[in-house]
C-alpha positions in Angstrom: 28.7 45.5 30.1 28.6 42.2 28.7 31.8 39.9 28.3 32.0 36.4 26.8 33.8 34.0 29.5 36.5 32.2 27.1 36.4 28.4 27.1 38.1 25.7 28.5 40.1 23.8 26.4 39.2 20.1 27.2 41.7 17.6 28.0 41.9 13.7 28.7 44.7 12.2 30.4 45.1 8.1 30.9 45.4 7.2 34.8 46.4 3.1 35.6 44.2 2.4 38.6 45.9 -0.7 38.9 47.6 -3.5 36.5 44.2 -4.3 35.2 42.3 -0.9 35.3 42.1 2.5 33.1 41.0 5.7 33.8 40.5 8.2 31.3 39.8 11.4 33.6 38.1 14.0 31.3 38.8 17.7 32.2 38.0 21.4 30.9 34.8 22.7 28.5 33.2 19.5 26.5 30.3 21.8 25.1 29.3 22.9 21.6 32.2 25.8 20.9 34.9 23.1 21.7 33.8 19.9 20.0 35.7 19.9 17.0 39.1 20.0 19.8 37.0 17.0 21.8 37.5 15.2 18.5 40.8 15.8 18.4 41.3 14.6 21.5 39.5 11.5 20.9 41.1 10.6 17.7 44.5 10.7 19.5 43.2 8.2 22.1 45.5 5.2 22.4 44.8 2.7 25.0 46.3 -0.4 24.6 45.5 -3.5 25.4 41.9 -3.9 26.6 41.5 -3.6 30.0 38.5 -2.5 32.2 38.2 1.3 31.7 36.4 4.1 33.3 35.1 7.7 32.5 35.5 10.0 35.0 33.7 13.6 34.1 33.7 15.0 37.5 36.5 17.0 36.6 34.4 18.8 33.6 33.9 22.1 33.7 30.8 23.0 31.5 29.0 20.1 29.6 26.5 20.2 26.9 24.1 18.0 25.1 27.0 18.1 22.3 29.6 16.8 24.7 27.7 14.5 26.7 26.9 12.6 23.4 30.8 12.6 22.1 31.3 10.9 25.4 28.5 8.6 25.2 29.8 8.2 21.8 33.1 7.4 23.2 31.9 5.1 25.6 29.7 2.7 22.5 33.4 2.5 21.0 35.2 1.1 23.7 32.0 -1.3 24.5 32.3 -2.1 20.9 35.9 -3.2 21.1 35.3 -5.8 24.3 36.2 -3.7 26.9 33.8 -3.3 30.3 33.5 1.1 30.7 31.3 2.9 33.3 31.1 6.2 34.0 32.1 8.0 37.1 31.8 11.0 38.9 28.2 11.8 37.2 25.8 14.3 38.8 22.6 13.7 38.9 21.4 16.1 36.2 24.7 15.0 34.3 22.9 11.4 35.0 19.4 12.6 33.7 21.2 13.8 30.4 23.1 11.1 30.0 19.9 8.7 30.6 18.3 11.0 27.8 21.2 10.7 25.5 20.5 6.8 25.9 17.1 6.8 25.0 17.4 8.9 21.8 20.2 6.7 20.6 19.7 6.3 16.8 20.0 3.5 15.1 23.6 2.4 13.3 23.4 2.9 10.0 23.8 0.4 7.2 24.4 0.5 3.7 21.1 0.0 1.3 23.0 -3.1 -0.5 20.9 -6.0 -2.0 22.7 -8.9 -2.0 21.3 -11.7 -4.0 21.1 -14.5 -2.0 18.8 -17.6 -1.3 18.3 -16.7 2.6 17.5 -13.4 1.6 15.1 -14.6 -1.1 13.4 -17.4 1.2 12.9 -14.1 4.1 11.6 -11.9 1.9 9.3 -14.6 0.2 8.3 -15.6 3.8 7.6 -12.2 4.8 5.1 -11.5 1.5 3.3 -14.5 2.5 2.8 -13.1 6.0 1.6 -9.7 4.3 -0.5 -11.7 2.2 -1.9 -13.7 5.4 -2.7 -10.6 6.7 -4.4 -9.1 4.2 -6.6 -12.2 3.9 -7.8 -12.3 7.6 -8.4 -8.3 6.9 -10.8 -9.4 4.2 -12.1 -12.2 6.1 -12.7 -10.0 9.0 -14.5 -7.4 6.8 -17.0 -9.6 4.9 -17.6 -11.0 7.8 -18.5 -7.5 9.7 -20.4 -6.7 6.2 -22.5 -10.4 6.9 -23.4 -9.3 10.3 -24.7 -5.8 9.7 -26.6 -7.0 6.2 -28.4 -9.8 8.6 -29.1 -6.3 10.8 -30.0 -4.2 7.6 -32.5 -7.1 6.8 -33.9 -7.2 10.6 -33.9 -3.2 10.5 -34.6 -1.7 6.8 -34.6 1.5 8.3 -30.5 1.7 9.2 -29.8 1.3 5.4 -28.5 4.1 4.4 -30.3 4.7 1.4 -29.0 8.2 0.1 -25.1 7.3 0.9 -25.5 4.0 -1.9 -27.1 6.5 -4.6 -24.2 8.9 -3.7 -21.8 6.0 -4.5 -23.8 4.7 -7.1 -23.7 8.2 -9.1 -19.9 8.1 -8.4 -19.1 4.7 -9.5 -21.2 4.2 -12.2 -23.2 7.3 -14.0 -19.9 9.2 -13.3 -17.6 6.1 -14.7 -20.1 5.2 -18.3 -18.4 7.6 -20.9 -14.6 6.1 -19.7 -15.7 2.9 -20.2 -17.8 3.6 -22.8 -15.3 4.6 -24.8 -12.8 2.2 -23.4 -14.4 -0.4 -24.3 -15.9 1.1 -27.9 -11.6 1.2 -28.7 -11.4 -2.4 -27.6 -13.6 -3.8 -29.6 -12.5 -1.7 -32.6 -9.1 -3.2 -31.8 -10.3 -6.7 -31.4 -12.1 -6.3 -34.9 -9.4 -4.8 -36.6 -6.8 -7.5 -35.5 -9.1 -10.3 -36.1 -10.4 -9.3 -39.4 -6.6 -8.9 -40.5 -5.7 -12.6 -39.8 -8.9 -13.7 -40.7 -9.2 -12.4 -44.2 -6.0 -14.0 -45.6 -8.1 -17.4 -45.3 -11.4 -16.0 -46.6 -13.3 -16.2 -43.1 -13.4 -12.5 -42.5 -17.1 -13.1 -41.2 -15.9 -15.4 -38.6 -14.8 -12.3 -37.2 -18.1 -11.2 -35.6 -18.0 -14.2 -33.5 -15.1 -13.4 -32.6 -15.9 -10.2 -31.4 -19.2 -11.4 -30.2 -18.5 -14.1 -28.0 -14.7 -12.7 -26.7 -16.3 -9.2 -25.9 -19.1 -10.9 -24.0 -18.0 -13.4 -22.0 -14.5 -12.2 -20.9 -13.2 -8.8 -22.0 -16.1 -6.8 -21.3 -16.2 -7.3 -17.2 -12.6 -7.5 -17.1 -12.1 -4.6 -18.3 -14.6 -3.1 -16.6 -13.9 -4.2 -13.9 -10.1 -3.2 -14.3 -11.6 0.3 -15.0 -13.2 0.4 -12.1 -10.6 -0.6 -9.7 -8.4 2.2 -11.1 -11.0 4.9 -10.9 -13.8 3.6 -7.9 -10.9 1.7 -5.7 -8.3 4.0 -5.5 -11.4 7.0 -4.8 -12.9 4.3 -1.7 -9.3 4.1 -0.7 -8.6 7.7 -0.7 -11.4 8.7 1.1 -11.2 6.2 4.0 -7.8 7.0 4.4 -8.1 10.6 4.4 -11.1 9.7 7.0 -8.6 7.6 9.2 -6.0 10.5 8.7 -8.6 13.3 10.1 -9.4 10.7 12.8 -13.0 10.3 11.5 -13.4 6.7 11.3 -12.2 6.7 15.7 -15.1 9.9 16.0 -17.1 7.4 14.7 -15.8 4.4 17.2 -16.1 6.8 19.9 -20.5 7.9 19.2 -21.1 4.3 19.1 -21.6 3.5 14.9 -20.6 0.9 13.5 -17.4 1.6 10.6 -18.9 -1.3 8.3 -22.5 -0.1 8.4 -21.8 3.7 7.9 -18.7 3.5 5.6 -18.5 0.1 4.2 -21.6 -0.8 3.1 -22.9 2.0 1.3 -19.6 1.5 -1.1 -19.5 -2.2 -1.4 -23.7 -2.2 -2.2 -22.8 0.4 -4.7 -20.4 -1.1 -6.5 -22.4 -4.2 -7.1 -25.2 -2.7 -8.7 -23.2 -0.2 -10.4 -20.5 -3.0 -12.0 -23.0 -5.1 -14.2 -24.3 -2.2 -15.5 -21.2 -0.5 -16.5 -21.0 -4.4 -17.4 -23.6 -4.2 -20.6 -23.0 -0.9 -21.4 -19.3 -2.0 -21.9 -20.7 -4.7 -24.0 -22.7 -2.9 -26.0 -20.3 -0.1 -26.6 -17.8 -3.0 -27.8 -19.7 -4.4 -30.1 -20.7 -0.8 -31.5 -17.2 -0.1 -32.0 -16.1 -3.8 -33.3 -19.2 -3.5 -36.1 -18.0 0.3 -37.4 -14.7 -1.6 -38.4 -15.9 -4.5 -39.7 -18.4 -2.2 -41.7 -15.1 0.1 -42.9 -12.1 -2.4 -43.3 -14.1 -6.0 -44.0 -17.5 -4.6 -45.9 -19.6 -6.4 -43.9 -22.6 -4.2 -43.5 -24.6 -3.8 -40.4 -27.1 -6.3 -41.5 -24.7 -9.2 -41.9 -23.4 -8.1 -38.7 -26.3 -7.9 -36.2 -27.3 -11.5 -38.1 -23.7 -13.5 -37.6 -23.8 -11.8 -34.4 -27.3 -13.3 -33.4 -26.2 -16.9 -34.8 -22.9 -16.4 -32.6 -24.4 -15.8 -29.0 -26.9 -16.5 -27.2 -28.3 -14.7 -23.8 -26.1 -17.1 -22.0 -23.3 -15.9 -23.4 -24.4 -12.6 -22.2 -25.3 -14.1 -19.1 -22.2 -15.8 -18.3 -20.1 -12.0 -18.4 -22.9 -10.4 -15.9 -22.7 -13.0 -13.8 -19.1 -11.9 -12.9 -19.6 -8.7 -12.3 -20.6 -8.7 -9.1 -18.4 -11.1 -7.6 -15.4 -8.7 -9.1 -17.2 -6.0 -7.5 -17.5 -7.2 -4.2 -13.7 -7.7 -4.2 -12.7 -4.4 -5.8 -14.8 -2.8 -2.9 -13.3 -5.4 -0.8 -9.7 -4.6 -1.2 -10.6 -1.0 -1.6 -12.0 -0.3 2.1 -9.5 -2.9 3.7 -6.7 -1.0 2.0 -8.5 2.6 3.2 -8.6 1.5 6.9 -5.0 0.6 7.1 -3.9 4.4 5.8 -1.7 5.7 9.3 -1.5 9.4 10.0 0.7 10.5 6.8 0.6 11.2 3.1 3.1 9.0 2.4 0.9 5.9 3.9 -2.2 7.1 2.4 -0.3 7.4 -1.4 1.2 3.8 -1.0 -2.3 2.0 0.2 -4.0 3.1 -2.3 -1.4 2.4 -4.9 -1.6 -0.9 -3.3 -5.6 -1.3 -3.6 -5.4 -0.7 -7.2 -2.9 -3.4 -7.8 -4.2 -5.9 -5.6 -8.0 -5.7 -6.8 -6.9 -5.6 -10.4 -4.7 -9.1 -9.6 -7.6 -10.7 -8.1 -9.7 -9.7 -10.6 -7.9 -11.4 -13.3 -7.8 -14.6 -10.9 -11.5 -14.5 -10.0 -12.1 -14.8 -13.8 -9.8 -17.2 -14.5 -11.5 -19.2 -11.8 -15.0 -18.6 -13.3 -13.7 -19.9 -16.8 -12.1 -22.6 -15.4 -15.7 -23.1 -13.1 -18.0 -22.3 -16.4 -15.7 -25.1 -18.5 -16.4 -27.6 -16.5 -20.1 -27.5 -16.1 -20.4 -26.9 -20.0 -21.5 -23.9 -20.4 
């Protein structure tokens, strides 16, 4: 026959131990089934003036994690309001979940309010350009792990890992040509379109294929390749490292003695250097495919007078001077890619935000490494 032994109402009751000395004795059940009457209690607790103040549980009955953190709870309050409290009259497995209760204290919670304010601006400032810092020596760190295992590829042909750069390669580029292909086809339709509107109203519609010619060439056709790329080859290197990290791969790989750089890093970065200028021209070409279909339909300037202007516009320089970037932007896409990968921790969460992160930082830098080539090709004339 089973019976349920009825609980203990629990009690407090203020002793004076003293003129300068309180002692709250604590008394009865302080368990789960009698919290919300421990409250109670608690609420109605008037003490007075502050004074030194002790616990004393030795008195308690039957005590539960539930009760031992109201007390505990207690205790912070009284701390809280200048007063010295200890307790007394603790056992020691009382002791051992009271130490427990300690540990696991959370933290107090505070409102999520943004106040504007110029310390708060200056912090936060400060702190992006300690993220920023970081992120630098992370890039530093990896180009120069990718210098040291190239001067070992050189030394040792065979470690390249030949068949893990054509796996990239068929990723980043043959898979990426008809995105950018047709990307770029809209652009320079766009670019043609626009132009050839303004353009018309003073009777240099033809001016139009320079235009095109020269704009598609020297700037918009890496850029945006390279913008492409970021979003579609970046966030994939970023993904895959990080789901690596999250599977613990890239430690296995610590652990048998490989280098991370040589085996994951390099195959990427290689790839995405040869794969960039040729998504490069076919970006190009695709532009100016596109940019001579509309002046052919909207200006009437037939294919002829096109391909003509357009060889009395450029030169291979100009070609030259957009190819040239490409792998520069693809050494930081991969770059910021990988760097971003590595620093995924064990969670979806992380892994979604890094490489929501890669894809914005490459495509920042990217804009600033061109801007610093056109400021670069400016001032040597060409």
């Amino acid at each position: 026959m089973a019976f349920l032994e009825k609980n203990i109402a629990p009690e407090m009751q203020i002793e004076a131990n003293g003129p300068d000395h309180l002692c709250l004795a604590l008394s009865g059940d302080w368990t789960v089934s009698t919290i919300g009457q421990a409250e109670q209690e608690i609420a109605n607790l008037q003490l007075g003036k502050d004074r030194p103040t002790s616990i004393d549980v030795s008195n308690i009955e039957h005590l539960d994690t539930s009760g031992a953190w109201l007390i505990h709870r207690t205790r912070g309050r009284l701390e809280f309001e200048g007063r010295k409290v200890e307790l007394t009259g603790v056992t020691p497995v009382r002791q051992t979940l009271f130490e427990e209760i300690e540990q696991h204290h959370p933290p107090r919670w505070k409102p999520d309010v943004q106040r504007l304010s110029i310390l708060g601006f200056l912090e936060a400032t400060g702190r992006q350009m300690v993220d920023v810092g970081k992120d630098g020596l992370a890039m530093l760190h990896i180009l120069g792990s990718l210098g040291l295992v190239l001067s070992t590829v050189l030394l040792q042909p065979k470690r390249l890992r030949g068949i893990s750069i054509a796996v990239q390669f068929d990723r980043s580029c043959v898979g990426g040509v008809p995105i950018v292909a047709l990307m770029s086809f809209l652009i320079g339709a766009i670019i043609s379109q626009q132009g050839g509107f303004y353009l018309r109203q003073f009777g240099a519609d033809i001016f139009v294929v320079d235009l095109a010619g020269i704009l598609v060439l020297r700037e918009i056709g890496v850029i945006l390749t390279a913008i492409m790329v970021a979003g579609r080859s970046g966030s994939a290197f970023t993904a895959e490292l990080g789901a690596m990290r999250m599977q613990e791969e890239v430690d296995a790989l610590h652990v048998i003695g490989l280098s991370v750089t040589e085996v994951l890093v390099l195959p990427r970065i290689l790839a995405l250097m040869i794969a960039l200028p040729i998504l490069t021209f076919i970006a190009d070409i695709s532009a100016l495919l596109g940019s001579g279909l509309v002046t052919w339909a909207y200006l009437d300037i037939p294919p002829a007078a096109f391909l003509t202007q357009l060889q009395a516009a450029i030169t291979v320089q100009t070609l030259a001077v957009g190819l040239v970037k490409a792998p520069f932007m693809a050494l930081i896409v991969g770059l910021i890619a990988c760097v971003e990968g590595l620093k995924v921790e064990g969670s979806s969460e992380s892994l979604g935000r890094h490489t929501t992160m890669s894809v914005v930082k490459a495509i920042f830098l990217v804009i600033v490494v061109d801007g610093m080539f056109a400021i670069f090709f400016a001032a040597i004339g060409v």
